[in-house]
N, C-alpha and C positions, 0 to 999 in steps of 0.2 A: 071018949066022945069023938066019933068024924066030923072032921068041918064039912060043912056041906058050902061049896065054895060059887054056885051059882046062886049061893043067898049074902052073901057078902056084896056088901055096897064099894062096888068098885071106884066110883069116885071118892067117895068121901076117905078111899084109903090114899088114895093121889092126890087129896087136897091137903093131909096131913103128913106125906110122907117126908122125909129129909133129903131126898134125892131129887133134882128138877124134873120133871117131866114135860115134853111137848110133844103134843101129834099131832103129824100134820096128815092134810089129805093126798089124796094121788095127785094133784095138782102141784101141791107142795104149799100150797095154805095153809096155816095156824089154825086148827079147829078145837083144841086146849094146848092150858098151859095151866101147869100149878102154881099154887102160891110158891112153893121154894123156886119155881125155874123163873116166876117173875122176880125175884128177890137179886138172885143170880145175876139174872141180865139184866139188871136192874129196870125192866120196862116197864109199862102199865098193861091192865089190860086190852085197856085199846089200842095200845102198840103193838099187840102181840098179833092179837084175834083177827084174822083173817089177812093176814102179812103173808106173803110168797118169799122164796128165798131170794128171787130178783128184785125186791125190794133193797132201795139203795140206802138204807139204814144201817145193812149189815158189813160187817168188817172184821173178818175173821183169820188169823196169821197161824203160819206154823210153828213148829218149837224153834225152826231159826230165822223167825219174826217176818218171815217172807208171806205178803198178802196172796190168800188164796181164790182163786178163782171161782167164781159161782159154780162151776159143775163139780168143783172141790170139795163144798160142802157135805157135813154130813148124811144128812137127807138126800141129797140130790147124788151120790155115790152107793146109798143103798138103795133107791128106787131104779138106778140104771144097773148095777149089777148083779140084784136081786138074792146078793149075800149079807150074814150080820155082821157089824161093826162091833167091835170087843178094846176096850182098853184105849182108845186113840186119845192123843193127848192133840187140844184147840184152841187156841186162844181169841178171845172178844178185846176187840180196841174201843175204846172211851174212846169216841170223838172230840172232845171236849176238852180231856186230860193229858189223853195220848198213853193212856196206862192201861196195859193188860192182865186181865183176868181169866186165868189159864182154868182149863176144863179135863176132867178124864172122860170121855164121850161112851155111850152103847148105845147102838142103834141096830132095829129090826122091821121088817116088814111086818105088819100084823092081816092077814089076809083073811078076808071077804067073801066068802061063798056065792054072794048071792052080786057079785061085781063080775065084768067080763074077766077073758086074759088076764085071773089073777092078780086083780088089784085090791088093793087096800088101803089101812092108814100106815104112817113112817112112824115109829115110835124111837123117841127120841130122848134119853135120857143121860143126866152128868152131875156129876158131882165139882166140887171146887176145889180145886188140887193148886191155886196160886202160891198157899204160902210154902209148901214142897218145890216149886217151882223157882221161887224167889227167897230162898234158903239163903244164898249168895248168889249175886248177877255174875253173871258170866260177860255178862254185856259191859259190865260198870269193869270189869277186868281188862277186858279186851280197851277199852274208851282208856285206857287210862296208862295201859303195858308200854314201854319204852320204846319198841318195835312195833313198825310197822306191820298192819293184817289189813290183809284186802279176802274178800271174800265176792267168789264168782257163781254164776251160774253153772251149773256142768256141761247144757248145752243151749244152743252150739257153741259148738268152738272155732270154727273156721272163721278167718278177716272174711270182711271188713266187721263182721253184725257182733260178732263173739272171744272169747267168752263176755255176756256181760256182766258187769259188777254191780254187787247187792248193796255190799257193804264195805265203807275202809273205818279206820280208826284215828285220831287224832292227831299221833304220829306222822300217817301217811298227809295230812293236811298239813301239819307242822313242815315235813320233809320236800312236798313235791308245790308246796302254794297252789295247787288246786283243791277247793271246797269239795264239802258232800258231795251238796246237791250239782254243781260240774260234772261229775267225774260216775255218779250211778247211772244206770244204762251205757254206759261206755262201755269198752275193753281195754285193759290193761295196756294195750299195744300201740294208747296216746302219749306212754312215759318213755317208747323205746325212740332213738333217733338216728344218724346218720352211722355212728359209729358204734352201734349196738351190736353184740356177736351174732353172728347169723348162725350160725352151727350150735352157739346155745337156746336160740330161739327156738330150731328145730327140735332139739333133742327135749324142751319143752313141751310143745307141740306135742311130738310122740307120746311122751309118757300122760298127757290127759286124753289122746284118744286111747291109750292104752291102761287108762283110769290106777294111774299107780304113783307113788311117792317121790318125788325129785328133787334132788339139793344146786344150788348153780350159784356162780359171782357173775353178775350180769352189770352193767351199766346202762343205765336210764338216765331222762332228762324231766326235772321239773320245768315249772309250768311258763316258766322265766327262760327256761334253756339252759341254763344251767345244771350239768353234770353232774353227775354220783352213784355210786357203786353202794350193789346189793350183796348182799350173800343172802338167798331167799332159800329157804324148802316149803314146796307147794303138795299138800294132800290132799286126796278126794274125802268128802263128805258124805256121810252114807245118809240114808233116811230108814225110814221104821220097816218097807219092805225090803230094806239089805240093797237100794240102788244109789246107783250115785248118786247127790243133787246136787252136790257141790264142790266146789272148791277153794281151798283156803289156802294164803300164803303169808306165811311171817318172814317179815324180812327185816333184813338187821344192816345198817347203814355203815358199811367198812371203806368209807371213800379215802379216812385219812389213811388206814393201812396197805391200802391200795395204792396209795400216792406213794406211799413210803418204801415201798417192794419196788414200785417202777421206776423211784428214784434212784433208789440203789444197785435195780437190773442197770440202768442208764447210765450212771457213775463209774460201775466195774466196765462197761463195753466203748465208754471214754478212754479210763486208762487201757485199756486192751490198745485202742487205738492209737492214742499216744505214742504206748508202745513201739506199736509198728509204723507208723508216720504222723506226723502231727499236724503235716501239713494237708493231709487225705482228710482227717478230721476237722480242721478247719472249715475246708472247701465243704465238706460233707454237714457241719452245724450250720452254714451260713446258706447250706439249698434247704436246710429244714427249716430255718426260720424265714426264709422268703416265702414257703409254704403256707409256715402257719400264720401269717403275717396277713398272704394272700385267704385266706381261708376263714381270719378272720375277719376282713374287711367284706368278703362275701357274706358273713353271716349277719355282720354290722348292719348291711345297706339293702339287703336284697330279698324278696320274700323265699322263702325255701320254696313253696308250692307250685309258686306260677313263673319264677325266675325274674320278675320284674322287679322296680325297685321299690324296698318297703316306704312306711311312711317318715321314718325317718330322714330316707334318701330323697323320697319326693320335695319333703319343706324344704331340706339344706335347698336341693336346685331352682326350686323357686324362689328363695330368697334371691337367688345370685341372679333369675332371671329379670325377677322385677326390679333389682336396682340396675340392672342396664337399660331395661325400656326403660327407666326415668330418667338418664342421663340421655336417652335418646331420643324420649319422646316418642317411645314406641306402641303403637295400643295393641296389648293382650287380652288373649281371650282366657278363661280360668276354669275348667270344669269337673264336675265332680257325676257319677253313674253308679247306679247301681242295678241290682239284676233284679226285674220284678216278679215278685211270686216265688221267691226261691227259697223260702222255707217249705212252700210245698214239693218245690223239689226233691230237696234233700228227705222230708216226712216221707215219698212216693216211692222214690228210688235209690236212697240213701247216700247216704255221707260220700259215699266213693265216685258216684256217680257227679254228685255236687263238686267234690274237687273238681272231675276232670271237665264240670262245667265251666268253672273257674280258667281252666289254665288254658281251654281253647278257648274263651273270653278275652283272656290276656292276649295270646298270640294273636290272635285275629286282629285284636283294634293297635297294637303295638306297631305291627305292620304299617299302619296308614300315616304311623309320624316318621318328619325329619327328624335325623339325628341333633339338631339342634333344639328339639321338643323335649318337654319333660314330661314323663307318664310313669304312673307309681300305683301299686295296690294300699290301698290308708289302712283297710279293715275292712276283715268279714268278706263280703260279697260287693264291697263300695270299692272304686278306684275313681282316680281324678288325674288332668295332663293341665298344662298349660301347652298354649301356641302362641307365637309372635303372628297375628294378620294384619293388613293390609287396610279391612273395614269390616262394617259390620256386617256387610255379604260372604264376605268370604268363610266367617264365625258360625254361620245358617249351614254354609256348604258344608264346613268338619264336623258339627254336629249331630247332620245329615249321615255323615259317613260312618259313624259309630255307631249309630242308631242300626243302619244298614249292615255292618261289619256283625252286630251282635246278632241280628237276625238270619244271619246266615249259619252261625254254630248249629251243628247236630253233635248231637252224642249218642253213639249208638250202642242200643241194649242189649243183654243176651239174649233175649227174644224177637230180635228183629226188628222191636220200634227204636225208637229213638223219640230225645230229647230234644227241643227248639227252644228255644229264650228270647226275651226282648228285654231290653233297658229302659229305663228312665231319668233326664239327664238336666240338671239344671247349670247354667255359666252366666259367668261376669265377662261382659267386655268393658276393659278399661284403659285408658291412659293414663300410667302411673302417675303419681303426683309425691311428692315429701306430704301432701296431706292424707294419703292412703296407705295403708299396710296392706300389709300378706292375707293376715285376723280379716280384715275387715270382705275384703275377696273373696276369702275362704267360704263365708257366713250369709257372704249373698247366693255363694252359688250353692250352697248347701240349701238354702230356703227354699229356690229355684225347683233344685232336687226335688221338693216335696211339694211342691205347685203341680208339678209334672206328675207328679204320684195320682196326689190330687183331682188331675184334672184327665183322667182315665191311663194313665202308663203309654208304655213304649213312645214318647213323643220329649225332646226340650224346651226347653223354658232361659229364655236369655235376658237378664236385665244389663242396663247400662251402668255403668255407676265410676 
């Protein structure tokens, strides 16, 4: 007996099938769904039916948990290049749980005769492949391995924007005291610092534009600045059409064997020296250590970025200011600035650009003090000085001149425009007392700060106190 197949009740085979099914329209609208594909995605019907893929309901990752992009979708990748989709594997995120439920996907265009330029419905169909998926986490592996994994994007890769990072592991938090959430969207090349190999960074470099395997002992800096050595090998990541997407590094923490080599290189090229004069060596250990001596009191007191003095440097010197005007009865002015709008900056034009906002900020208003003024970067985008004046006109006039000094910064872009900034600036003028602190100064002129914010930017705010 022939089935006769245009008498068979096409729905009622899709409402009972075990496989999900959804079609949608050219649009990309839900115009069904079966009971198993509601079951699957766990929605209702009214959730389903007449939902576009730009609905922000959906949340769909790939097999290395990386959220995909609306035009990434199933649907919306066979409606634009009018080929079938066979075996892809998709994952659905529970908003609510944060738990994924993995899919084997097929999808085809089903075409229309009586529609223009070959349109149709998207037929859209998957089965539930989670518990194959979740056999063993790979993830719970990784979250939990001794060693450090950082996981990248493949591109870009060129500073300042790339590569960025998707993913680290526990370890890497454990290691470097930078969090997750810190440290994704970054690149990797927030851990390297002054003393990081340049010629292993390159020979880096190369082999991910040259999408190949690389082994290296590098030294990086946690998040504290503090030092330590890697031995890392970084891999490309392939995806399902054989391209790179990724990049993964496991890296293995060899600081103390590292110490230990260079203690012993150091040891033998002592006695070497010895050997041949002792007093060469001497002279020669007592220039390295006024080196590192100078080098760490640079690192102690000073920002790396802008070369001014951090905020540590800033208190100590106002401590020591303000107990002279109290012995002398001298009224200070105290002020604290920051740059307004400069998270849009940095969002517009990025991180690099925002340094060198930063460090033509610093130079600029640095400029305008005596050297017996204290001026310091505290944090972020904020700095603060103190001045010894005269009155409370003269406190209006420095002000004035920072406000001024900031608005003159340009930053100029590779396209020609350029950058301009204002500040916003709140200060204490005071005449020390034994009944006043530093705290107290500080907290006025900080309030200040946000008066000025407040009460439209670029302008200060001075109280007495």
């Amino acid at each position: 007996m022939k089935i006769d197949f245009n008498e068979l009740n096409l729905k009622t085979l899709l409402d009972n099938s075990i496989v999900g099914v959804v079609i949608h329209d050219w649009d990309t609208s839900i115009v069904y769904a079966n009971p198993r594909a509601m079951d699957l995605l766990e929605m209702s019907y009214d959730h389903l039916i007449g939902k576009t893929s730009y609905d922000p309901q959906w949340h769909f990752v790939d097999e290395q948990h990386r959220r995909l992009m609306v035009y990434e979708y199933p649907v919306n990748r066979v409606r634009k290049t009018n080929t079938t989709m066979v075996n892809e594997v998709f994952g659905k995120v529970n908003e609510e749980t944060g738990d994924v439920r993995w899919f084997l996907v097929n999808a085809y265009v089903e075409r229309q005769p009586n529609l223009p330029d070959g349109k149709g419905f998207i037929v859209v169909s998957f089965n539930d492949i989670t518990d194959r998926q979740n056999l063993f986490s790979y993830e719970h592996i990784l979250e939990h391995a001794g060693d450090v994994v950082i996981v990248t994007e493949a591109d870009p890769i060129e500073a300042p924007f790339g590569p960025k990072i998707v993913y680290v592991n526990k370890a890497f938090e454990k290691l470097t005291g930078y969090s997750r959430d810190e440290v994704i969207g970054e690149t990797p090349r927030i851990l390297q610092g002054q003393l990081t190999d340049i010629e292993a960074c390159r020979r880096i470099s190369r082999a991910l534009h040259e999408k190949t395997n690389i082994r290296e002992t590098l030294l990086n800096y946690s998040k504290t600045g503090k030092p330590y050595w890697l031995d890392m090998s970084i891999m490309p990541l392939f995806g399902r059409n054989g391209q790179v997407t990724h990049f993964a590094a496991i890296e293995h923490d060899v600081t103390e064997s590292v110490f230990n080599a260079q203690q012993l290189e150091r040891r033998n090229a002592e006695l070497r020296q010895i050997k041949d004069s002792l007093n060469k060596l001497v002279q020669e250990k007592t220039r390295q250590l006024r080196e590192a001596n100078m080098k760490l009191e640079q690192l102690a007191y000073y920002d790396a970025l802008t070369g001014v003095p951090n905020r540590r440097s800033f208190t100590d010197q106002l401590q020591k200011m303000f107990g002279f005007c109290v012995r002398n009865s001298y009224p200070l002015l105290v002020g604290i600035f920051d740059i307004d709008d400069f998270k849009y900056v940095n969002d517009t034009h990025g991180h690099g650009v925002g340094d060198e906002v930063l460090v033509q900020l610093a130079r600029a208003v640095d400029d305008q003090f005596r050297i017996e003024d204290v001026f310091g970067r505290i944090g972020g985008e904020e700095f603060a000085f103190a001045s010894i004046v005269k009155e409370r006109k003269a406190a209006d006039i420095l002000c004035a001149r920072v406000l001024s000094n900031a608005r003159s910064c340009r930053v100029e872009l590779a396209d020609g425009q350029h950058v301009s900034i204002t500040v916003s600036l709140g200060a204490c003028f005071v005449v020390p007392s034994n009944g006043i602190d530093t705290d107290k100064v500080m907290q006025v002129a900080d309030r200040d700060l946000y008066e000025a914010k407040r009460s439209g930017k670029n302008r200060f705010v001075i109280s007495q106190c």
